[in-house]
N, C-alpha and C positions, 0 to 999 in steps of 0.2 A: 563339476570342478575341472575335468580333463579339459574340456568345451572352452570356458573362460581360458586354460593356459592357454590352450593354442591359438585361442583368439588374439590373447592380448602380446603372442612371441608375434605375429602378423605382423607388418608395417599398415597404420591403419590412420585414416585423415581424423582430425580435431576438428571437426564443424562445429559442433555440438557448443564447444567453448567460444567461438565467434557467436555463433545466434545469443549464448547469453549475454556477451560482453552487448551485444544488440539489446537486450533487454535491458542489462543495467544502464546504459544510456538513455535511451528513451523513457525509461521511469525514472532516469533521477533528472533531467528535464520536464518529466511531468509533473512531481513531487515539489520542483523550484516555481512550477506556474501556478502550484496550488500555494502556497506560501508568500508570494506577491504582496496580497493584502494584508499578511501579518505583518508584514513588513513595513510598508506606508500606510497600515494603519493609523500609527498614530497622527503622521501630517495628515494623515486624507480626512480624519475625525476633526483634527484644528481648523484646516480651510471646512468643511462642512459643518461646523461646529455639530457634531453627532454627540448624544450620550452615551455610556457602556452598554447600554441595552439596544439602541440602534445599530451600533458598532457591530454587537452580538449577532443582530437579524444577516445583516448584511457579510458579516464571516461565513453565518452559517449557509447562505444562498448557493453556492459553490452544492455542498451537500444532498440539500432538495431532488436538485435534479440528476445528482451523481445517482444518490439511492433511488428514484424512480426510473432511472436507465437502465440498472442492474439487469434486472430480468429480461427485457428486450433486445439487449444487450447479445447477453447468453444467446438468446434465440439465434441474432446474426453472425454470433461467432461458428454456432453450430452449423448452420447453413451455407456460411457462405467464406467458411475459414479466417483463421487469424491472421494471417499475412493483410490479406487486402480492409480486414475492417481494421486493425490497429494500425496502420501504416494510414488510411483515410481520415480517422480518429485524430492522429497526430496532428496532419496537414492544418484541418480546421480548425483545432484547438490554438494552434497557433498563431492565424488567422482573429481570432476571437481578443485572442491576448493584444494583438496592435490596436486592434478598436477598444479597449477596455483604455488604453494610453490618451486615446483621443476624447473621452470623454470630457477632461478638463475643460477641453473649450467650450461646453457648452456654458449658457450665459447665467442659468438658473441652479440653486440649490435642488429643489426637485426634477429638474431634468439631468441633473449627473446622481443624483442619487437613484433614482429610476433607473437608467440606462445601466449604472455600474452594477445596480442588482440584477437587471435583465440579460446582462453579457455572464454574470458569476453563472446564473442556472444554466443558461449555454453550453459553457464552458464545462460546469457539470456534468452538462447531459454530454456531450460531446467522449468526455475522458472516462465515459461510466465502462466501457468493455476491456479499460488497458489493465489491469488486473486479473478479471478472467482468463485475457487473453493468455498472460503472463502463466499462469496455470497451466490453462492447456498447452504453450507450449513445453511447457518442464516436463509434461505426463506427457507428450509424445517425444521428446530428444533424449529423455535421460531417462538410465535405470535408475532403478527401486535406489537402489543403494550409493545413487548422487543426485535423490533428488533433493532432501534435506539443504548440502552445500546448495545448491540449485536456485533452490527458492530462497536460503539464504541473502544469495548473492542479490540478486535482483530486487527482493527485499527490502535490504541495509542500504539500498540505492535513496532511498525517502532519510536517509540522514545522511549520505555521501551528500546530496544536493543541498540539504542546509549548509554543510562543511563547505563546500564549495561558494554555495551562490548567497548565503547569507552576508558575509564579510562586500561581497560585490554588490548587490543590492540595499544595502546601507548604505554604501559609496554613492550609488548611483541617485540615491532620496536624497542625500545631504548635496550632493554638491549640481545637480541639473533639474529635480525635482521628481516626485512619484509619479508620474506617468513615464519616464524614462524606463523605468522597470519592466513597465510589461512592452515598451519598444523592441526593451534589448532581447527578454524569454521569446517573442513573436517571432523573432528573425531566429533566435538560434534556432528555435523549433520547425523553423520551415527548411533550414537545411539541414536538420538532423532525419526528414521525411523522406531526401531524396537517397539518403545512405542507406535508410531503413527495405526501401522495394530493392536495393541493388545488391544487400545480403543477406534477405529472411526469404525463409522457404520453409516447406515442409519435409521429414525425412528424406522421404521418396522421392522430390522434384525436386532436390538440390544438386545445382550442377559440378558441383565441390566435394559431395560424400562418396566415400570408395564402401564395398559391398561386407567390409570387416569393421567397418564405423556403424555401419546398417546392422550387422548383426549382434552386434555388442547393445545396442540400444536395444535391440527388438529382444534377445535373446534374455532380456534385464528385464522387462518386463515396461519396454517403453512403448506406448501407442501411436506407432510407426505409422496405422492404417489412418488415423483420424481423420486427416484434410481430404485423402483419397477417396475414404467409404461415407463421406458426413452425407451424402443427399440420399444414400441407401436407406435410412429410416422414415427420407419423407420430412424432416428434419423434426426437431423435439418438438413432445406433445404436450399440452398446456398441464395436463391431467399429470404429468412428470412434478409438477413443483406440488404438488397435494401429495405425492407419493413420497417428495422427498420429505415433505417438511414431517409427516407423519411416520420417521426415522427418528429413535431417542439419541444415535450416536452423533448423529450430523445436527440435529438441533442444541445438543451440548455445546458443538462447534459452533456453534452460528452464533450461540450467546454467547462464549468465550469469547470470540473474537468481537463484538461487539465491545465488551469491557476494556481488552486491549485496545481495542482501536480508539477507546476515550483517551487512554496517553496519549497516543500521536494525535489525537485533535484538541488537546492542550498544548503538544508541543509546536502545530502546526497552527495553532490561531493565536491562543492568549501568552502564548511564554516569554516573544517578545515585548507585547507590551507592556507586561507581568513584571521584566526588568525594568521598564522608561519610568510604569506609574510607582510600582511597589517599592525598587532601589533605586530609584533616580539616577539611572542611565542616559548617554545619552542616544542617537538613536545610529551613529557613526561606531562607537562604542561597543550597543548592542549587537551591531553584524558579526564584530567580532568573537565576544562575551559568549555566546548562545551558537556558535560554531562548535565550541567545546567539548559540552554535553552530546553536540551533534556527533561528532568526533568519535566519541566512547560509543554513541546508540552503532555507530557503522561497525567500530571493530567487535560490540556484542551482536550487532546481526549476524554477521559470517561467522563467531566465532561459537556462536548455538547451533549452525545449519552444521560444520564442522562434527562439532562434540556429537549431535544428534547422529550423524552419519559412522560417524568411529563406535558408539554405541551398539550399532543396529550392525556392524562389520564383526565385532567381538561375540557376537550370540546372544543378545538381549532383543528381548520381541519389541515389535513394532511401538506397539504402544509403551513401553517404557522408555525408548528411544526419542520419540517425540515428547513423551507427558513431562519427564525430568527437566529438560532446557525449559521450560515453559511454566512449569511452578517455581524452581530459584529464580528463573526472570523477574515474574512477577511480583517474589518476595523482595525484589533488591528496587523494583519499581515505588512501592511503598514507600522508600525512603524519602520519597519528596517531600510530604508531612513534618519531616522534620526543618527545612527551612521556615516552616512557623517561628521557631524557636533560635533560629538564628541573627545576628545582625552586618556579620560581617560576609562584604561582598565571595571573598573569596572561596568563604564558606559556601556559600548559596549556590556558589558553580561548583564543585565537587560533589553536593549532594545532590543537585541536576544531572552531574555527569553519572554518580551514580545508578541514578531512576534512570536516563537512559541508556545505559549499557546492559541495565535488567532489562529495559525494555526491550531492545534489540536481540539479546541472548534469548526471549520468552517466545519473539514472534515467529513460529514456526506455523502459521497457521497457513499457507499457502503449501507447504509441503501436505499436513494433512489431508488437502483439498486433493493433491495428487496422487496421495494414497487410498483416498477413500472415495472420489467422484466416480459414478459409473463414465463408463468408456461412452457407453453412448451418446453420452449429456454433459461432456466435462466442463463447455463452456456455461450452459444454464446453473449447473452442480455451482459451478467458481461464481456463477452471477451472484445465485444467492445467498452464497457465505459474503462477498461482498455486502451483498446488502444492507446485511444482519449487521455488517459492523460497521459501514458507515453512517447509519443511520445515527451513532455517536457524534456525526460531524456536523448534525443537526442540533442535537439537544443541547451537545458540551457548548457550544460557544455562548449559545441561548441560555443556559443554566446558570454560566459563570457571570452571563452579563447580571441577571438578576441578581445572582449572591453579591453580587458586586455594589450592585445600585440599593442594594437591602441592608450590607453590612456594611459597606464604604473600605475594606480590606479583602484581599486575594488570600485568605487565610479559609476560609472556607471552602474555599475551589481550591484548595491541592489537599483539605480532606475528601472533596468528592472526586477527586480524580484519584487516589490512592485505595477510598473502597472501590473503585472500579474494578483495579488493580486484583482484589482481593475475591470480587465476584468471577473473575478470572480464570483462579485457582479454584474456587470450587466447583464450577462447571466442570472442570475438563477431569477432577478426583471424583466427584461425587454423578454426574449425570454422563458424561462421555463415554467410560467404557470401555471395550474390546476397542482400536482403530484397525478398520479392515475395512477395504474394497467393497463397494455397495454394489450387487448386479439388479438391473431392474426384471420384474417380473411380472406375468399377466396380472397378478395380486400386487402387486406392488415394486418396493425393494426388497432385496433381502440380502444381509449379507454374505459374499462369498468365502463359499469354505475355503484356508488354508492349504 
């Protein structure tokens, strides 16, 4: 306690908060280039005349190759530091986004259908480490007890960028056409790359942090040494991912987050179109309409990482700290089921705004990653909770297209995206557990004692 006063009477630099406002940029540019196609989905379906189920394959192409990145991902994170692969990551994805624009020209239905699916895995593969990344760096710049806010922040970035670029991207489809879209994400991403190498670093190599910023993080229990000692292990070992998965606490997490991650890839594929076909929107209208809900998801992301952290400040153990924000989340997620039963528009966005502001409040799972990933392996550890939950951004869009083409109403996909909701909550009460820091060991994982 003594330690902390005197630390924090010191005059001491804020890096810490510039690398995340780093983060929260870059993902919420990432989160606006993965929403693109929900976007001019519906024009790209009318000139390609696609059905819901094609539509479906094609949202979901983005995903294929995000979740089969994961893991290799991890690998280069660990090896070869977050700075240079996410900062590389960015560059190209951006790159990807102008040619997905240019596709229109081509002369045939199946050569811009081809091409737009072969640019979406791309693009997948390409943005599959910026979340791990995002991990490892929380668990090296921040203590224990901001890392909650932390991840929060960075977070609620994937509904700042609906809020943002949804309203703008509807503008941009109605009035010069959907390939304008991914001109405009292409270009701002490319210059959001070169801000990116000129302010991220790692604790130690930052030429901005004074030795009372350094100790405050380190002293918290942040892993200051990561970028510095990553090649010390010879970098992670394959035989890590069979270690980890055969962990009951981090496997709770990996399916938990999974069910979460089916909201955001409703709210990320089908919600737009969900207003044009279900309430007849129009698609000028929708940018705006569907900012809303965005809107609440953002002020409940921060406002969970927040409560989480005040929690865990007052003497409540780790785990109820984290587990609380994330079961009322999820219960307030659920509400989307009831715009079944609704007819009026204005109704349908309050109970949307609802279900995302549960949602955002619930997603703490990027904190638990930095609570509980061995130091060794943070970025493989983040790979594979990734994984586990994008692999949602596969199924949901494919699922909904079928309930779609099966029932002819969106009435059935927002009960299947609500039991997701609800598989959610019983992972993380009934199989998760103790949350606590995983050390690896010749025998495996185990957890660390308290």
């Amino acid at each position: 306690m003594s330690v902390s006063v005197q630390l924090a009477n010191k005059r001491q630099t804020r890096v810490r908060y510039v690398i995340l406002l780093m983060l929260f940029l870059a993902t919420t540019v990432n989160y606006a280039d993965r929403a693109t196609l929900s976007i001019v989905g519906t024009s790209l379906a009318k000139d390609l005349q696609l059905d819901s189920v094609a539509l479906g394959y094609l949202l979901s192409a983005f995903s294929w190759a995000y979740v089969l990145g994961q893991v290799p991902s991890g690998w280069l994170l660990d090896r070869f530091g977050s700075r240079t692969i996410y900062g590389g990551s960015l560059l190209i994805w951006s790159a990807l986004a102008v040619m997905q624009g240019l596709v229109g020209r081509m002369a045939t239905f199946a050569g811009v259908f081809t091409a737009l699916f072969a640019l979406r895995l791309l693009v997948g593969l390409t943005e599959s480490p910026i979340f791990p990344a995002n991990g490892r760096v929380v668990a090296a710049w921040f203590p224990a007890s901001e890392r909650g806010t932390a991840s929060a922040v960075f977070n609620s970035s994937q509904y700042f960028a609906l809020v943002l670029f949804l309203p703008i991207m509807g503008w941009l489809t109605h009035t010069l056409g959907w390939p304008s879209v991914f001109w405009f994400m292409g270009v701002l991403g490319v210059i959001l790359s070169a801000f990116w190498f000129k302010a991220v670093y790692g604790p130690k190599q930052h030429p901005r942090i004074n030795s009372t910023e350094l100790e405050l993080i380190e002293q918290g229990g942040g892993l200051v040494d990561m970028d510095v000692k990553r090649t010390s292990v010879g970098g992670p070992k394959w035989s890590y991912v069979r270690e980890l998965l055969g962990n009951r606490m981090l496997l709770g997490v990996y399916f938990g987050q999974y069910c979460i991650a089916t909201v955001t890839a409703f709210f990320l594929s089908w919600f737009p179109i969900y207003l044009v076909q279900a309430r007849g929107m129009s698609i000028l209208k929708v940018g705006i309409v569907a900012s809303v809900p965005a809107l609440c998801g953002f002020c409940g992301g921060i406002l969970g990482g927040v409560v989480s952290d005040k929690l865990l400040r007052l003497g409540h153990s780790l785990t109820f700290a984290r587990k609380l924000p994330i079961v009322i989340g999820m219960l307030m997620s659920v509400s989307m089921v009831g715009c079944n039963y609704v007819k009026e528009e204005w109704l349908v966005v309050v109970i949307m705004a609802l279900a995302f502001l549960g949602k955002g409040f619930g997603a703490l799972g990027w904190a638990v990653v930095s609570d509980t990933s061995p130091k060794q392996i943070a970025g493989l550890s983040g790979s594979l909770f990734n994984m586990f939950g994008n692999i949602s951004g596969i199924t949901t869009p494919i699922a909904i297209g079928y309930i779609l083409k099966e029932y002819g109403s969106f009435n059935g996909a927002l009960v299947f995206v609500g039991a997701h909701a609800v598989g959610a909550i019983l992972s993380y009460l009934l199989v998760v557990g103790k949350i606590q820091r995983v050390e690896l060991t010749d025998q495996g994982p185990a957890a660390a004692m308290a």
